[in-house]
PDBQT receptor file of N, H, CA, C and O in Angstrom, charges set to zero:
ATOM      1  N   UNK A   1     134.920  75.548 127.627  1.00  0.00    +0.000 N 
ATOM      2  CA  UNK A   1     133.604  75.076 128.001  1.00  0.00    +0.000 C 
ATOM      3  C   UNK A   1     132.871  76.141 128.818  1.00  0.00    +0.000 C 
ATOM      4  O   UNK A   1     131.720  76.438 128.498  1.00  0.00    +0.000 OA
ATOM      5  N   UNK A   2     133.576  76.834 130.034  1.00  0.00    +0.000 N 
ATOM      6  H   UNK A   2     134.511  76.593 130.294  1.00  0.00    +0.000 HD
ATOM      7  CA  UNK A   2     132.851  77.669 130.794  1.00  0.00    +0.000 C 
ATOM      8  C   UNK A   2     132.560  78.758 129.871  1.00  0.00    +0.000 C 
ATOM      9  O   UNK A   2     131.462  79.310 129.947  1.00  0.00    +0.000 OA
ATOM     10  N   UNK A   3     133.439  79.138 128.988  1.00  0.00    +0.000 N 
ATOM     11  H   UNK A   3     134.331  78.690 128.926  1.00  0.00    +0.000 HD
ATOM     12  CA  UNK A   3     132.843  80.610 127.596  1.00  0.00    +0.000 C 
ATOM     13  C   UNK A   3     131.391  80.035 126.944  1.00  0.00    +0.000 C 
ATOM     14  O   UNK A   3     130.280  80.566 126.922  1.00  0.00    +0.000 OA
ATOM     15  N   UNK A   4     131.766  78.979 126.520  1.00  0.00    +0.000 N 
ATOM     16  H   UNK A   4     132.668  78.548 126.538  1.00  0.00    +0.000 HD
ATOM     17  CA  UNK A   4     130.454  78.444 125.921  1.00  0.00    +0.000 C 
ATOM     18  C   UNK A   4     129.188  78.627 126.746  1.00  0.00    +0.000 C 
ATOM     19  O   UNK A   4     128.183  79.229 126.369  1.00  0.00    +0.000 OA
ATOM     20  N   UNK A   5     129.346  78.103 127.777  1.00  0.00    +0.000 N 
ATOM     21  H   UNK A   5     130.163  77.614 128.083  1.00  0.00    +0.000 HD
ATOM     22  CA  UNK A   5     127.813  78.241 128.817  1.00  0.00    +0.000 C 
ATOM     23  C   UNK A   5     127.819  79.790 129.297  1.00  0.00    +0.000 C 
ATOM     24  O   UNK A   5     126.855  80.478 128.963  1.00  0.00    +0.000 OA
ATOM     25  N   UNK A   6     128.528  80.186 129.821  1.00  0.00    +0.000 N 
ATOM     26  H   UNK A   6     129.311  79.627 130.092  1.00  0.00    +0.000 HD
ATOM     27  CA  UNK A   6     128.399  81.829 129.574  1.00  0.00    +0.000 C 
ATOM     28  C   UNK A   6     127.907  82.432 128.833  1.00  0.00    +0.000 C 
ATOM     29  O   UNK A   6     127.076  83.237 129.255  1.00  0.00    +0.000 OA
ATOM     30  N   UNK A   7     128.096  82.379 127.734  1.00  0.00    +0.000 N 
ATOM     31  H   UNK A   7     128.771  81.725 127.391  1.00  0.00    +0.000 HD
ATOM     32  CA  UNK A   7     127.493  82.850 126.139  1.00  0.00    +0.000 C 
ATOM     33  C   UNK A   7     126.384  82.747 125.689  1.00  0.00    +0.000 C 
ATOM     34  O   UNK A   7     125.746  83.666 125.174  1.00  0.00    +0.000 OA
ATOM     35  N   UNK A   8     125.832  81.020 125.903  1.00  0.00    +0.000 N 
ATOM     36  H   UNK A   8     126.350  80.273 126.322  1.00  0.00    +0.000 HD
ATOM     37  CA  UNK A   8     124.434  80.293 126.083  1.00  0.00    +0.000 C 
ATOM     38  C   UNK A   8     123.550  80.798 127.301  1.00  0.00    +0.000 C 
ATOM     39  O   UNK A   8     122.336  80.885 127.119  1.00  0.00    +0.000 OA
ATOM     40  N   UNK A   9     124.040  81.103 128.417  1.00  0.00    +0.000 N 
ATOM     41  H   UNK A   9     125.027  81.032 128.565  1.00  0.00    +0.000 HD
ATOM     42  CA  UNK A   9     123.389  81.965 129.402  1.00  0.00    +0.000 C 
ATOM     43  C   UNK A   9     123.217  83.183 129.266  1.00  0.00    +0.000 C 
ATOM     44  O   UNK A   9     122.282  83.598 129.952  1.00  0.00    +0.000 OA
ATOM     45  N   UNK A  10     123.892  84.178 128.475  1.00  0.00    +0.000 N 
ATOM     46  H   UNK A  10     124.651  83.841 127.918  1.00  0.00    +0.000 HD
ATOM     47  CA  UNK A  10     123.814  85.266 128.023  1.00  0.00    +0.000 C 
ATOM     48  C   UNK A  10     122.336  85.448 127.394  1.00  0.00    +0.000 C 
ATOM     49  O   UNK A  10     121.296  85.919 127.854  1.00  0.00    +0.000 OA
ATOM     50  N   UNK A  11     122.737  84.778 125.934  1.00  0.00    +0.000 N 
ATOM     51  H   UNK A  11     123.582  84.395 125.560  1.00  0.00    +0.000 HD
ATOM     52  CA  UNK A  11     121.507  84.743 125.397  1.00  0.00    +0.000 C 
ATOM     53  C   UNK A  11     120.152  84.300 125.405  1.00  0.00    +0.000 C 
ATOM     54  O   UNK A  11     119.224  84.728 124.719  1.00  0.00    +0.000 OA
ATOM     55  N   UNK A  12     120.140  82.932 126.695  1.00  0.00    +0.000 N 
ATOM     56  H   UNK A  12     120.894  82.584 127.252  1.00  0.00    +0.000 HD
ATOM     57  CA  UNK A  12     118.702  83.195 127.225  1.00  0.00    +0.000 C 
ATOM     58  C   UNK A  12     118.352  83.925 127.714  1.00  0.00    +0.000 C 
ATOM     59  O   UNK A  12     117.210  84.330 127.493  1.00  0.00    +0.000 OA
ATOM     60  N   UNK A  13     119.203  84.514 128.698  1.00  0.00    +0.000 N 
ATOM     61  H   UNK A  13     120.131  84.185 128.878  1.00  0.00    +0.000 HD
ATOM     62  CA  UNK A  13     118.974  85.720 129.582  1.00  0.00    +0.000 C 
ATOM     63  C   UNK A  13     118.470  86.848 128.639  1.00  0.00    +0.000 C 
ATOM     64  O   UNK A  13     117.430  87.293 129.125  1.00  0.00    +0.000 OA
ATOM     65  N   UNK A  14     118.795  87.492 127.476  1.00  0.00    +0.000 N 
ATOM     66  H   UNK A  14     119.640  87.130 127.081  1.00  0.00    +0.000 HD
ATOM     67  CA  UNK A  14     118.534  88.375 126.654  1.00  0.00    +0.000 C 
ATOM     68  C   UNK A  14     117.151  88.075 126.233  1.00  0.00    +0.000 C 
ATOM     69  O   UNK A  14     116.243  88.904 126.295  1.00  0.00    +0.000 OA
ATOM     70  N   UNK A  15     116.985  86.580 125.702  1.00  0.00    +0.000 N 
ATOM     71  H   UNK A  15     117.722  85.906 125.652  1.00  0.00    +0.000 HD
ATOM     72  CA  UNK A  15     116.023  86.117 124.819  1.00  0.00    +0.000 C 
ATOM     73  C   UNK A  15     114.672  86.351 125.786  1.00  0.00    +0.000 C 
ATOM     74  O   UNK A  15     113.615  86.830 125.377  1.00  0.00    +0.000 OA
ATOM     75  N   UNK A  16     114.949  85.891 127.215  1.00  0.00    +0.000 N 
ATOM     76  H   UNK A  16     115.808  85.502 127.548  1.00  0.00    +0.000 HD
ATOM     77  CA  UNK A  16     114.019  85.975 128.136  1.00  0.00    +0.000 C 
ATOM     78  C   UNK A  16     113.632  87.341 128.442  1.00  0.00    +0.000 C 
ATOM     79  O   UNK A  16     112.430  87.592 128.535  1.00  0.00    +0.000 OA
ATOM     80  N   UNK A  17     114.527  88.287 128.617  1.00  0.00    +0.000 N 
ATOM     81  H   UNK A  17     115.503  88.083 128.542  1.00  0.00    +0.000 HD
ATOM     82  CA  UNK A  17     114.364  89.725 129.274  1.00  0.00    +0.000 C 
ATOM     83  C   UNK A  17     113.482  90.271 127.692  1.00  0.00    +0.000 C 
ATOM     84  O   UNK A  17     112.534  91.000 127.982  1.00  0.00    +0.000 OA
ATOM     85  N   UNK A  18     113.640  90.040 126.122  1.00  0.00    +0.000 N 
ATOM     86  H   UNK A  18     114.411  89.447 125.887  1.00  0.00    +0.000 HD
ATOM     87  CA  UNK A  18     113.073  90.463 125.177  1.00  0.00    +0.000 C 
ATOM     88  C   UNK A  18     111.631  90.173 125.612  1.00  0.00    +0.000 C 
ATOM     89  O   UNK A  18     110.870  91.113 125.836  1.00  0.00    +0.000 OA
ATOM     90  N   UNK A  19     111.245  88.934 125.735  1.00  0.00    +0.000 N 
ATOM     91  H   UNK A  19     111.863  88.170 125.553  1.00  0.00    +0.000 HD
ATOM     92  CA  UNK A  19     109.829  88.364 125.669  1.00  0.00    +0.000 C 
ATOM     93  C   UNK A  19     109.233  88.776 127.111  1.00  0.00    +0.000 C 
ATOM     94  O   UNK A  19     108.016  88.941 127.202  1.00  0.00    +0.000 OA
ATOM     95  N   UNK A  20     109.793  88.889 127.875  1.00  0.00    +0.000 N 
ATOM     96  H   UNK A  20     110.781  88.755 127.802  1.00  0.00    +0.000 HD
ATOM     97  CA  UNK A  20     109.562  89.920 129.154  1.00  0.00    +0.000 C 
ATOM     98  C   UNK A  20     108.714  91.605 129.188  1.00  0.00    +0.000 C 
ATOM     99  O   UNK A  20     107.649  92.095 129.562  1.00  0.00    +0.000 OA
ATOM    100  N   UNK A  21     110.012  92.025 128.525  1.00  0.00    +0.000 N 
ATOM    101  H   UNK A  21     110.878  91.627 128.221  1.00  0.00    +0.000 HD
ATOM    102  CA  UNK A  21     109.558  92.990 127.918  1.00  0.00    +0.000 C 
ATOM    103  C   UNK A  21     108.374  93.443 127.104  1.00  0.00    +0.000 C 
ATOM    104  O   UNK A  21     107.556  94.339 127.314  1.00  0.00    +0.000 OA
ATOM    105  N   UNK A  22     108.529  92.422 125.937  1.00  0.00    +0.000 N 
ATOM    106  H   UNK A  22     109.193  91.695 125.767  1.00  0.00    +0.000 HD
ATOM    107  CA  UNK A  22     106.840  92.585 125.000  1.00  0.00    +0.000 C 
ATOM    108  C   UNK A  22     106.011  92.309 125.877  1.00  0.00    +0.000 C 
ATOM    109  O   UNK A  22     105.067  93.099 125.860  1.00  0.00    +0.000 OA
ATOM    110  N   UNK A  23     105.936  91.476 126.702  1.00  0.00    +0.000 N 
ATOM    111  H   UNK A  23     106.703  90.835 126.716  1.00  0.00    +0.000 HD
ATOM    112  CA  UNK A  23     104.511  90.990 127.410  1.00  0.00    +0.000 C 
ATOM    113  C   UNK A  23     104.463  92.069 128.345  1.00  0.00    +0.000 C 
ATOM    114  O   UNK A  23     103.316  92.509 128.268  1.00  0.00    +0.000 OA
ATOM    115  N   UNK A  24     105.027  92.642 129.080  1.00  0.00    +0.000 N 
ATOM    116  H   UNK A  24     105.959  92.285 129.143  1.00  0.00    +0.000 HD
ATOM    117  CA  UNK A  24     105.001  93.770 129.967  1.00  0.00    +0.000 C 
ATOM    118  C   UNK A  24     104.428  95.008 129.311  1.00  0.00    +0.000 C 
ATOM    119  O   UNK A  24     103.449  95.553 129.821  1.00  0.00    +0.000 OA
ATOM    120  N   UNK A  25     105.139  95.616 127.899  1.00  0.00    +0.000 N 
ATOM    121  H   UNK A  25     105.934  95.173 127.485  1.00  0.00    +0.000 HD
ATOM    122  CA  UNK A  25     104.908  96.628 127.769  1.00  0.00    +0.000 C 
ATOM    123  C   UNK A  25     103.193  97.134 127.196  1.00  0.00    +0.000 C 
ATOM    124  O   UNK A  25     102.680  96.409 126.344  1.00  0.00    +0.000 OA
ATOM    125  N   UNK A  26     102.605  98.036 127.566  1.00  0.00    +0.000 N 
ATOM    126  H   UNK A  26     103.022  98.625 128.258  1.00  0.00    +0.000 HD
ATOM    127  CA  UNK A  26     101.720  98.974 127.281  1.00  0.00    +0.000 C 
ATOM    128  C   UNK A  26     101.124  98.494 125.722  1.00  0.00    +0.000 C 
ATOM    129  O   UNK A  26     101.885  98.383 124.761  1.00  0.00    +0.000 OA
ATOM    130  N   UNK A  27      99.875  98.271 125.650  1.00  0.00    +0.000 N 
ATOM    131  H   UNK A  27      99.256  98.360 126.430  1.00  0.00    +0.000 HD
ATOM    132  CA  UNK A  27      99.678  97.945 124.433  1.00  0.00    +0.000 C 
ATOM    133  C   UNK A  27      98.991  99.888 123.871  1.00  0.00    +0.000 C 
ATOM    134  O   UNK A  27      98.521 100.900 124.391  1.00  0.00    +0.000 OA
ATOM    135  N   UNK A  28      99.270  99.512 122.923  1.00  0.00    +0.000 N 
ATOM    136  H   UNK A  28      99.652  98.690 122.500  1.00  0.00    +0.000 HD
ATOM    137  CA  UNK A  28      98.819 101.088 122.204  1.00  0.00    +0.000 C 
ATOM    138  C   UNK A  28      97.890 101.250 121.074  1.00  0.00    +0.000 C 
ATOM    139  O   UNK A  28      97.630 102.294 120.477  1.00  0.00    +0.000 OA
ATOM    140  N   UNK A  29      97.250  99.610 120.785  1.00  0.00    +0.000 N 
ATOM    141  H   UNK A  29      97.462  98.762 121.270  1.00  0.00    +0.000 HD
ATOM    142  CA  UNK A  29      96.164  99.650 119.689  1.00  0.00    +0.000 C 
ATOM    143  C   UNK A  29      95.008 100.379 120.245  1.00  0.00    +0.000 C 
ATOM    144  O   UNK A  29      94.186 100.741 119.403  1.00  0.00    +0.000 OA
ATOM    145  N   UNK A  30      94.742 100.698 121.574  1.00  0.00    +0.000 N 
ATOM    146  H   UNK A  30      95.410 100.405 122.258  1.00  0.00    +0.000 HD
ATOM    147  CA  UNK A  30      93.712 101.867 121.661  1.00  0.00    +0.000 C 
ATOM    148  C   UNK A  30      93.556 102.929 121.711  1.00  0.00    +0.000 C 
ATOM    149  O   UNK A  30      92.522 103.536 121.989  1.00  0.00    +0.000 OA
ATOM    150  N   UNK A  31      95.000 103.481 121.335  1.00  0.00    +0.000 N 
ATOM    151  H   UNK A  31      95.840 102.988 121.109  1.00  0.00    +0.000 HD
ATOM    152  CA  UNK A  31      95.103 105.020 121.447  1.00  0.00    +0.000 C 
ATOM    153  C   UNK A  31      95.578 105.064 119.593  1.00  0.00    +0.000 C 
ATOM    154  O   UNK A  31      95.515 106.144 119.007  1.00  0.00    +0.000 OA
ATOM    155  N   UNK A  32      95.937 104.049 118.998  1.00  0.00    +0.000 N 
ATOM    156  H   UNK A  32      95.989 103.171 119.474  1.00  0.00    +0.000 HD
ATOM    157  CA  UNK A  32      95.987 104.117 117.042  1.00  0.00    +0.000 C 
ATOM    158  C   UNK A  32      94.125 103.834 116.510  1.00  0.00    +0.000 C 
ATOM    159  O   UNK A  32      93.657 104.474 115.568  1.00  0.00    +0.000 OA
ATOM    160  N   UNK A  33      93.491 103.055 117.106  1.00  0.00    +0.000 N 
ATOM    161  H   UNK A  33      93.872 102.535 117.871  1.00  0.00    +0.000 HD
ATOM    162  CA  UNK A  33      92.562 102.811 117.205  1.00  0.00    +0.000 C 
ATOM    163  C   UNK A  33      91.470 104.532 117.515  1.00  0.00    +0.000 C 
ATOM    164  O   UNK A  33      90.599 104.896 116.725  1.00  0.00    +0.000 OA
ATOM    165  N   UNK A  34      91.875 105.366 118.916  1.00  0.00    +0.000 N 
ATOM    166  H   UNK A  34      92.582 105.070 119.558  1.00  0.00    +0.000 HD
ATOM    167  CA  UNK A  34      90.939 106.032 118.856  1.00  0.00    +0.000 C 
ATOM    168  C   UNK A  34      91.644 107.404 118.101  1.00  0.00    +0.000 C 
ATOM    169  O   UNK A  34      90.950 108.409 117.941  1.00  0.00    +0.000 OA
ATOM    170  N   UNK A  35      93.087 107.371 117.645  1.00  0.00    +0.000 N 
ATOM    171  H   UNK A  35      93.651 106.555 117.775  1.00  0.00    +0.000 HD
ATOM    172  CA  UNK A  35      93.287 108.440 116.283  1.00  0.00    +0.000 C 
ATOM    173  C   UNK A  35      92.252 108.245 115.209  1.00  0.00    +0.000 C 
ATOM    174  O   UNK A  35      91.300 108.891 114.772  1.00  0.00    +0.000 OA
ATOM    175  N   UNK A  36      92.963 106.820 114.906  1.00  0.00    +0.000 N 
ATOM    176  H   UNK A  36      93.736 106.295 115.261  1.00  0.00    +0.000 HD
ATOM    177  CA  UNK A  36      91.972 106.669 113.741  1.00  0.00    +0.000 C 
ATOM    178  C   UNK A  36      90.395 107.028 113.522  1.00  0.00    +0.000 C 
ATOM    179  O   UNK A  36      90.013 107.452 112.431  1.00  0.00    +0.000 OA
ATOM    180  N   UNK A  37      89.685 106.877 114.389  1.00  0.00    +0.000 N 
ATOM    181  H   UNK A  37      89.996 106.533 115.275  1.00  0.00    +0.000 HD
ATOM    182  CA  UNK A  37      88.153 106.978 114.140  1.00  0.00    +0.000 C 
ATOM    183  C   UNK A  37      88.512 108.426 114.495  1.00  0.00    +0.000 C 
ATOM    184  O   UNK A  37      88.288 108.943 113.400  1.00  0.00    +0.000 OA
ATOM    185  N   UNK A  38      88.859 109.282 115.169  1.00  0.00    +0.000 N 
ATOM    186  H   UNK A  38      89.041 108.862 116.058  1.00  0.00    +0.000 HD
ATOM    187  CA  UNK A  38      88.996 110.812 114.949  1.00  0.00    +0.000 C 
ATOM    188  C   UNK A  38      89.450 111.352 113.733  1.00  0.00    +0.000 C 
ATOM    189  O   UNK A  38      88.888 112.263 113.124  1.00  0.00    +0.000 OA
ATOM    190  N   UNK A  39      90.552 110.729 113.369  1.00  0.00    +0.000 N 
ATOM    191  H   UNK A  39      91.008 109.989 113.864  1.00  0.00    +0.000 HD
ATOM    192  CA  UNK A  39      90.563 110.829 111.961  1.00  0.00    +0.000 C 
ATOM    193  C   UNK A  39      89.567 110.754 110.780  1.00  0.00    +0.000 C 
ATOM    194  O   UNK A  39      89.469 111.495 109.802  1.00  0.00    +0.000 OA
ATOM    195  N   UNK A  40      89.007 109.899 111.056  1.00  0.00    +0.000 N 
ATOM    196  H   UNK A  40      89.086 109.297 111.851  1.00  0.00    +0.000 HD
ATOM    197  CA  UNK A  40      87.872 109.429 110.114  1.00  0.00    +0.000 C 
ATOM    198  C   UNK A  40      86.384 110.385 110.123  1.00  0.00    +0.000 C 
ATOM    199  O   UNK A  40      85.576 110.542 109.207  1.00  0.00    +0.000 OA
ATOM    200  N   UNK A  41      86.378 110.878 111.364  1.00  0.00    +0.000 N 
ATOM    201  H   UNK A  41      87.034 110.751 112.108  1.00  0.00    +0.000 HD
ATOM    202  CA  UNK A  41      85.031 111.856 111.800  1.00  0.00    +0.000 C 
ATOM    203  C   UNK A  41      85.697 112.863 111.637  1.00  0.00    +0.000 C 
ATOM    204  O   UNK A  41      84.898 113.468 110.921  1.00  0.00    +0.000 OA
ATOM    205  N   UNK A  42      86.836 113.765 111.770  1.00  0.00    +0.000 N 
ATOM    206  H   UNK A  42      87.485 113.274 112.351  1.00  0.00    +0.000 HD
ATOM    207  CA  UNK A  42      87.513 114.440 110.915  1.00  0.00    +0.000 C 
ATOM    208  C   UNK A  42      87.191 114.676 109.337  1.00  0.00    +0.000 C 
ATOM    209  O   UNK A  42      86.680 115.665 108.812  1.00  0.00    +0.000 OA
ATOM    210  N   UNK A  43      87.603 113.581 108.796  1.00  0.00    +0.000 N 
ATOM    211  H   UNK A  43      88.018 112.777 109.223  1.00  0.00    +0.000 HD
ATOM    212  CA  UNK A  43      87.518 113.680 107.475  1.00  0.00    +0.000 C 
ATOM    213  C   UNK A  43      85.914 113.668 106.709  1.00  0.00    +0.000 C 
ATOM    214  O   UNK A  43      85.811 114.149 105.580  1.00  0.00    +0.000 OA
ATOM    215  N   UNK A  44      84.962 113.213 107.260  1.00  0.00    +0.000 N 
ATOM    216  H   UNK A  44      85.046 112.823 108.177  1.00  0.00    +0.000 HD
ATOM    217  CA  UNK A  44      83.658 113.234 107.168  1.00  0.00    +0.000 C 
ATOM    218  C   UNK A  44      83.448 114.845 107.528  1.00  0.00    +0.000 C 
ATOM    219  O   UNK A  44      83.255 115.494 106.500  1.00  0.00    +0.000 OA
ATOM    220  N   UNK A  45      83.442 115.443 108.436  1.00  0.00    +0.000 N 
ATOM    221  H   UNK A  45      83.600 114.916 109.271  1.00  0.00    +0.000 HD
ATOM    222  CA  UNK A  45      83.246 116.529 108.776  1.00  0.00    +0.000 C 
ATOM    223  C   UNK A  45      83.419 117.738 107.614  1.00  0.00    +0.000 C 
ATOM    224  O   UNK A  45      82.742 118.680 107.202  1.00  0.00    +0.000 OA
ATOM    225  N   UNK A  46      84.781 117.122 107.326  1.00  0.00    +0.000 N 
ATOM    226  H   UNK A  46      85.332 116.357 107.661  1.00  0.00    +0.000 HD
ATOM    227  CA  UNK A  46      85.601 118.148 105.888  1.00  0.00    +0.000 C 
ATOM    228  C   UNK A  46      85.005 118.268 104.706  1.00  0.00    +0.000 C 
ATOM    229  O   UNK A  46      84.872 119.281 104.019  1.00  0.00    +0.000 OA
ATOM    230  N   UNK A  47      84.448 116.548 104.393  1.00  0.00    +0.000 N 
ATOM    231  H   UNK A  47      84.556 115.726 104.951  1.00  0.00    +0.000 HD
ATOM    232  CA  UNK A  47      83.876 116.277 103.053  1.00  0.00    +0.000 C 
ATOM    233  C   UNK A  47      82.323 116.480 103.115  1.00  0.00    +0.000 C 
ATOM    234  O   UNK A  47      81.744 116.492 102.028  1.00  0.00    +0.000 OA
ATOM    235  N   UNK A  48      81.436 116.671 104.466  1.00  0.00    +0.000 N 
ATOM    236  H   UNK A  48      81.906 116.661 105.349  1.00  0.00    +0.000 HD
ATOM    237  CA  UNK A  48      80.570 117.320 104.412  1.00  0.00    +0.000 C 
ATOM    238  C   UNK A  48      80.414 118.856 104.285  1.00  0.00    +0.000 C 
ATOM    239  O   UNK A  48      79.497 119.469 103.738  1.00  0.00    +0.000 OA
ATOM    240  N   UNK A  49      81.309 119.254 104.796  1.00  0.00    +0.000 N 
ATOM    241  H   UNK A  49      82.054 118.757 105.240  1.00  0.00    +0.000 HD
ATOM    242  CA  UNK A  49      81.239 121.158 104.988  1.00  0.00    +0.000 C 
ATOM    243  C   UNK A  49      81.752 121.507 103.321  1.00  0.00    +0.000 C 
ATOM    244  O   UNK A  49      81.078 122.386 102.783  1.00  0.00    +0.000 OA
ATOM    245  N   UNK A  50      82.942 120.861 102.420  1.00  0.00    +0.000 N 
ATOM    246  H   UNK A  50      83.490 120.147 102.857  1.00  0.00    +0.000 HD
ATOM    247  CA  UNK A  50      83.032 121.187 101.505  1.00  0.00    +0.000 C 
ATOM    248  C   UNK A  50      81.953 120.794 100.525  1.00  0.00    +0.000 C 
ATOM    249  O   UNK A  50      81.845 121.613  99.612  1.00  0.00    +0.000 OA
ATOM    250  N   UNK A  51      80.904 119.495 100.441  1.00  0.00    +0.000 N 
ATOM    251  H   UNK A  51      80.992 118.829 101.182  1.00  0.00    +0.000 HD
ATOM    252  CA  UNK A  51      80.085 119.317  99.653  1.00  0.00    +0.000 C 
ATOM    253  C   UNK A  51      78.435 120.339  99.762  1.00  0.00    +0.000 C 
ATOM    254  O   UNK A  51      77.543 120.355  98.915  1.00  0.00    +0.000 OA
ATOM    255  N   UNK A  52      78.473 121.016 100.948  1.00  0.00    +0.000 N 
ATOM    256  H   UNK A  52      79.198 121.003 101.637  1.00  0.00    +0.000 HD
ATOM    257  CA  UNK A  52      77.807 122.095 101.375  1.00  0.00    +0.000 C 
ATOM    258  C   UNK A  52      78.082 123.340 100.592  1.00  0.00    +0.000 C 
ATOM    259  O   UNK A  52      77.287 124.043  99.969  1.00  0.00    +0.000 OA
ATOM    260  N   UNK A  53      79.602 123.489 100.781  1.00  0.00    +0.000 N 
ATOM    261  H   UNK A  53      80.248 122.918 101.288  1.00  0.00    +0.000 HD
ATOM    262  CA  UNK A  53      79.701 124.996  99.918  1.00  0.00    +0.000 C 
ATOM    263  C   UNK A  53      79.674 125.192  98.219  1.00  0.00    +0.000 C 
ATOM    264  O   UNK A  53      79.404 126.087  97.419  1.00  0.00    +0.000 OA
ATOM    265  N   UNK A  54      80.042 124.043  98.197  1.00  0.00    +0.000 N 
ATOM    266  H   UNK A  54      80.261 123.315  98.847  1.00  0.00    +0.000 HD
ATOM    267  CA  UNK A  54      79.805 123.796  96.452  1.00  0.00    +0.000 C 
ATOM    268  C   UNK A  54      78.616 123.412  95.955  1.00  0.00    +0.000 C 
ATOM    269  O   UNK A  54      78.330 123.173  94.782  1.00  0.00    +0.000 OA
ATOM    270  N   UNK A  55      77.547 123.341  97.473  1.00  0.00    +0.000 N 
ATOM    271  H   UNK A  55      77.779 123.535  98.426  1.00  0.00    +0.000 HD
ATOM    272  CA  UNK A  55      76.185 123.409  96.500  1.00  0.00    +0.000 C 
ATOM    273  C   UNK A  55      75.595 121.469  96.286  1.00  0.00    +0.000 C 
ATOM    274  O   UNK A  55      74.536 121.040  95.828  1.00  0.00    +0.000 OA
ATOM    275  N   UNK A  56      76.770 120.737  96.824  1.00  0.00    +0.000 N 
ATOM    276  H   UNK A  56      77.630 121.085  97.196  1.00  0.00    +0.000 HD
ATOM    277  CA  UNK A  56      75.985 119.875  96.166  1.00  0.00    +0.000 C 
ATOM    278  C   UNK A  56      75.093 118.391  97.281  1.00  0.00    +0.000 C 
ATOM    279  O   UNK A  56      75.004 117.175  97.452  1.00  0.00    +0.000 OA
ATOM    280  N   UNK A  57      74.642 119.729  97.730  1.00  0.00    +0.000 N 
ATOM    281  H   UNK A  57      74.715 120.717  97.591  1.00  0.00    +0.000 HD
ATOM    282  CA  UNK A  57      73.686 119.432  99.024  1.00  0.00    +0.000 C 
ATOM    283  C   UNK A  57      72.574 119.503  99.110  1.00  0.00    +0.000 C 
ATOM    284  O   UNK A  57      72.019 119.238 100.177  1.00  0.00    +0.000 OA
TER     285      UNK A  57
């Protein structure tokens, strides 16, 4: 019986320290967020300067 509740205490303890964790940690959709639009003004930049040299500007 005492293994059993040990075991069951274990894993709330884990289950709790997981969901702890996510809510604690650092969110990072604003630093994928401001790649992306650099990316994107990047790639505009490229497909303007190459549609320039080929004239079809």
């Amino acid at each position: 019986m005492k293994d059993q509740d040990f075991l069951c205490g274990m894993a709330m303890g884990a289950m709790v320290g997981a969901v702890m964790g996510a809510a604690l940690a650092p969110r990072r959709k604003s630093q994928v967020k401001k790649a992306a639009d650099k990316a994107m003004r990047t790639v505009g930049e490229v497909m303007e300067n190459l549609s320039e040299e080929m004239g079809l500007r």
